[in-house]
N, C-alpha and C positions, 0 to 999 in steps of 0.2 A: 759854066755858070754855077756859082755855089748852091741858087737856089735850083736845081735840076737832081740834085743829089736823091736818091731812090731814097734816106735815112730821112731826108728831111719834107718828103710830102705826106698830106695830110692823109689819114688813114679811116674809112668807116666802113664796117660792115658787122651787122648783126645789132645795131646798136652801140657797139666797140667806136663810137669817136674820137679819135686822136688826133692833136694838132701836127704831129709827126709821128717816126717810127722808131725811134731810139726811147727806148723803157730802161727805169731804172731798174737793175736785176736786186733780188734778198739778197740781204747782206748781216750778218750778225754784228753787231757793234760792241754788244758786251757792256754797256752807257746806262743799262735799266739799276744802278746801283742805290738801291731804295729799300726797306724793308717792303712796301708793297708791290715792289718789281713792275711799276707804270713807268711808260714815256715821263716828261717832264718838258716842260714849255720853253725852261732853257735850253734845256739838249736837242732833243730828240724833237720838235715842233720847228725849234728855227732850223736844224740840219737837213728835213725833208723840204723845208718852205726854199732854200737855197738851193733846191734842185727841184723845182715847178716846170722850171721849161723843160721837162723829157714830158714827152707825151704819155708817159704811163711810169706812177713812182706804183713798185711794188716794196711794199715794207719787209725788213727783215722778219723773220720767223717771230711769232706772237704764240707762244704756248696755251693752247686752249684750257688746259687744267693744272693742278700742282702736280699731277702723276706725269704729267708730257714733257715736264723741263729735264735737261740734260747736259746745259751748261751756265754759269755764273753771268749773273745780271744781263740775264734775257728778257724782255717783256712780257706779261702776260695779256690777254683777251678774254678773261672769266670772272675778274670780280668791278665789281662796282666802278672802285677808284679807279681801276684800269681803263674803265668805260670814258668814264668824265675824262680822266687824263689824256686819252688818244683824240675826243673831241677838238681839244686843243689843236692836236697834228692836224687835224682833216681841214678844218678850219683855214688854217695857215696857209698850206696847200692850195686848199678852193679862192683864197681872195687873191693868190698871185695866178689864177687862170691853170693849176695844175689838175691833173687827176690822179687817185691814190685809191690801191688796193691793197690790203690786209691777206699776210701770209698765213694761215692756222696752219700749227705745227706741232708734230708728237713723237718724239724722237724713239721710243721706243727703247731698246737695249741699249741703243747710246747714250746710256745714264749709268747713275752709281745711287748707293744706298743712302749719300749723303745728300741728296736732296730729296730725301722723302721716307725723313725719319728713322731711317735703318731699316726701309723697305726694302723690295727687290725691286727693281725696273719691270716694266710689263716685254713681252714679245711673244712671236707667234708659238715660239720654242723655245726652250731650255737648251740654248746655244750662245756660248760665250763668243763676241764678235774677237775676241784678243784686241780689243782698241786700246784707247785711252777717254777717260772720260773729263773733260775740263774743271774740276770740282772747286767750291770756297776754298780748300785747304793743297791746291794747284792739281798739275793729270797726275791722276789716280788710274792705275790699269781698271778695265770693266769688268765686270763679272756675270757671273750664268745668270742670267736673267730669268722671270716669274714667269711660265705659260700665263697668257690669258684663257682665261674661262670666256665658255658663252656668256655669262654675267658681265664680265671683262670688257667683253664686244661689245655691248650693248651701252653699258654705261658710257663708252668711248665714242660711239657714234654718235650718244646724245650728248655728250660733251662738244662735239665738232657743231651739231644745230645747234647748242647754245652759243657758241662761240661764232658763228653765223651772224645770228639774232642779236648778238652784242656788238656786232662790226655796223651794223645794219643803222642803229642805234646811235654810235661814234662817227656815221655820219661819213665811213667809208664808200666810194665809186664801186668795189667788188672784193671779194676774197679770192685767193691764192690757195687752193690745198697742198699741202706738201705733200708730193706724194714721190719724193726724189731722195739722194745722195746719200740712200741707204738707214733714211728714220726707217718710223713703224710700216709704212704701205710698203716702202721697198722692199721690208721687211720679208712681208707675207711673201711677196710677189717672187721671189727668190729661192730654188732648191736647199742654198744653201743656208738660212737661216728658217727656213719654214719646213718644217719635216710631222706637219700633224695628219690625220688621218679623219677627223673628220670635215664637215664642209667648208670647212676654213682651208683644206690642204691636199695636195694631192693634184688633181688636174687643174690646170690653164683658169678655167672658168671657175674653182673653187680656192684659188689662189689668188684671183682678183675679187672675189664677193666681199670681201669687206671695203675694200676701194669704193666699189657701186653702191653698198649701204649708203656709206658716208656720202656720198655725193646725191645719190635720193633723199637723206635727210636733212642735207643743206638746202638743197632748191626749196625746200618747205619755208626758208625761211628769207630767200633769198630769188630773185628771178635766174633761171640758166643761165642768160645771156650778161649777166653778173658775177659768175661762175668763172673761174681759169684754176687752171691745173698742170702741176711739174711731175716734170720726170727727167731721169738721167740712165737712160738704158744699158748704156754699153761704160758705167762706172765698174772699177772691177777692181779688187784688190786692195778695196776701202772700206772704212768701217765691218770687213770681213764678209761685204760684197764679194761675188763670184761669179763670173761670168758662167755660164754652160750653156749647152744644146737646144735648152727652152727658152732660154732667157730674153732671147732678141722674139721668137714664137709668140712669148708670153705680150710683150709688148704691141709687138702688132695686134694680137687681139683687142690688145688694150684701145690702143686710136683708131681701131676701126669702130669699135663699139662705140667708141664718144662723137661716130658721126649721128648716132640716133639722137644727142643735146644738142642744144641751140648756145651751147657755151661763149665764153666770152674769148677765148683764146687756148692753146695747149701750147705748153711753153719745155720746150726739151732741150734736153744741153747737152754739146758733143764731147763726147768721155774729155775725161780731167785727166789722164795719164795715156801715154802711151799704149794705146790695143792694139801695135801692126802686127805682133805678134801672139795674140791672145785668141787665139782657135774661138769658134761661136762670136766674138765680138764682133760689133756692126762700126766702121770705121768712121762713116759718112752720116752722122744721124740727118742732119736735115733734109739732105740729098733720097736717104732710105724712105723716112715717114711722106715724107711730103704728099707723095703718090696718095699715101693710106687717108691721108686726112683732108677731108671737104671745108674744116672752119678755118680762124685764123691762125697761124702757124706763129709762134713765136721760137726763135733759137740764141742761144748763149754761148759762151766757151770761148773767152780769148780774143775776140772780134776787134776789130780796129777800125776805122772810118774807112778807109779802105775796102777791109773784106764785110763789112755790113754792109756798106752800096752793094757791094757785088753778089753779096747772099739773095740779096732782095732783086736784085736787077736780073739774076740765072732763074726769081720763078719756085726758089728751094724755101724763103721763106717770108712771111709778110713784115714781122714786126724783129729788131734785136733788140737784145737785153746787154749790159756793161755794166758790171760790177766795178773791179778794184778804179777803173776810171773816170769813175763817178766820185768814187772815195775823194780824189785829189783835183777834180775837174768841175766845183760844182755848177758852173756854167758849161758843161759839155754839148750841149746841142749849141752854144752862139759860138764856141768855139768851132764848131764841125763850119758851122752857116761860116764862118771869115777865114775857114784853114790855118787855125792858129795854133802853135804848138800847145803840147800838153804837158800840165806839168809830172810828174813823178811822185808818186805815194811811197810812205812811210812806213813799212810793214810791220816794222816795231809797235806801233799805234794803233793797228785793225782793232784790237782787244782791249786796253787799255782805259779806267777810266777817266772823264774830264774832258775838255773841250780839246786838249791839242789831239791832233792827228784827227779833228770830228767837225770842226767849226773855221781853224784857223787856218785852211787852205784858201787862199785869193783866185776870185773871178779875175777874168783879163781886163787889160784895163787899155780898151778897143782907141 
């Protein structure tokens, strides 16, 4: 029976109400092409309101300030216009029965000087990730990024409660911290991009202290149980991510400690590449943490209707997340509920501005 599917029963706990268990995962669209780099009522408002029925839309990556952007027509979550303009999304959202969380996001080194005036990028270190940086004038290799200062820090954490207090405001369900796919938190958390010496670096527990800031000074603005939070642990060989001997360590620290929040979910994605070969890497993310973590478990990577009944049915995790098939499926959940094929995404179009490849994908026609 369609409806018996583990994806599609309703979900509560902690306050986390969901009509099901399929979430829309972030997704960057690259659509914010505005001088004030806001959503917009045509794009970005009716593309989220077209995928209401997931029980849980989390937004693409929202840059909390103009130092956290790192690639072209991204939205921001700091100024004014940006406020007013996402109202619009929530809105939309909330009258077709959806719920919607707001991703804060600070990419850290994966930036270039041309979005911030011929600055340097911020990071924990003066380490070039060798990426590419997606820039107005196309990828741009990246460059040695600016140590942050303790001033640095600070200003960044009160950047993240601002951007809190502005989601809050725009009338978003919760915020998302990005703390994955090798921005700034993965940053820290990492040997190989974080090599400072004092309490930003060095041991497990001063390697994650600026994660915990941010997250202390979110709930100020915000309740816990409001609160979710990403990671991608066993990523490796990206954004000049490295796998090593601490790396999976440092993480369990990580969601054993966020059993002390009453959060709203911890949302982990099982590596993006191939780890069967990569010494230290953890192969089975959901399967690994699960144990570690008492709240709601959310998992990503690849997942199919298939193996999300099944993620959810073995006990490994509560809620899935589907990115690129959400892209081309915006009716995804009534498609799961009748077993109906799916259509195929455009990967020409992930980035592109304008409605094709954002708007002009067809619901089924039951």
């Amino acid at each position: 029976m369609k409806n018996k599917q583990a994806l599609l029963q309703p979900y509560n706990k902690n306050g986390l109400d969901l009509k099901n268990r399929v979430v829309m995962a972030p997704m960057t669209r690259s659509r914010a092409d505005n001088p004030e780099f806001k959503p917009t009522e045509a794009l970005q408002a009716a593309y989220y309101e077209q995928r209401a029925s997931a029980g849980l839309i989390i937004t693409e990556g929202a840059q909390i300030s103009e130092m956290a952007v790192g690639y072209i027509n991204t939205p921001g979550i700091y100024s004014k216009a940006q406020v007013e303009s996402w109202k619009k999304v929530t809105e939309r959202v909330h009258a077709k029965g959806g719920k919607i969380f707001i991703q804060l996001w600070h990419v850290g080194r994966i930036s270039h000087p041309d979005f911030h005036h011929g600055e340097l990028p911020l990071a924990p270190s003066a380490i070039n990730p060798n990426s590419k940086s997606f820039t107005p004038q196309g990828f741009k290799d990246t460059v040695t990024p600016k140590v942050m200062t303790l001033e640095d820090i600070q200003t960044t954490i009160n950047d993240f409660r601002k951007a809190a207090k502005n989601a809050v405001e725009a009338g978003f369900d919760g915020v998302e911290i990005h703390s994955s796919n090798g921005y700034l938190f993965h940053q820290f958390f990492n040997n190989c991009s974080n090599q400072r010496t004092d309490a930003y670096g060095g041991s497990i527990e001063n390697k994650t202290r600026f994660f915990f800031e941010v997250l202390e000074a979110v709930k100020k603005e915000i309740p816990e149980n409001k609160i979710g939070v990403r990671f991608n642990p066993s990523m490796h060989n990206l954004h000049g991510i490295m796998v090593d001997e601490e790396t999976i360590p440092t993480f369990d620290y990580i969601i054993k400690k966020l059993n002390d929040y009453q959060l709203a979910y911890v949302h982990l994605s099982e590596p993006f590449t191939d780890v069967s070969e990569v010494p230290f890497a953890e192969k089975e993310i959901a399967k690994h943490f699960r144990p570690l973590y008492h709240g709601t478990l959310m998992i990503n990577g690849g997942f199919t209707q298939e193996t999300g009944n099944a993620v959810i049915e073995r006990g490994e995790a509560d809620l899935v997340a589907f990115g690129k098939l959400f892209i081309s499926n915006p009716d995804l959940v009534e498609r799961f509920e009748n077993n109906l094929a799916l259509t195929d995404w455009d990967q020409e179009t992930f980035y592109t501005p304008g409605i094709k490849g954002y708007l002009d994908y067809e619901p089924s026609k039951l």
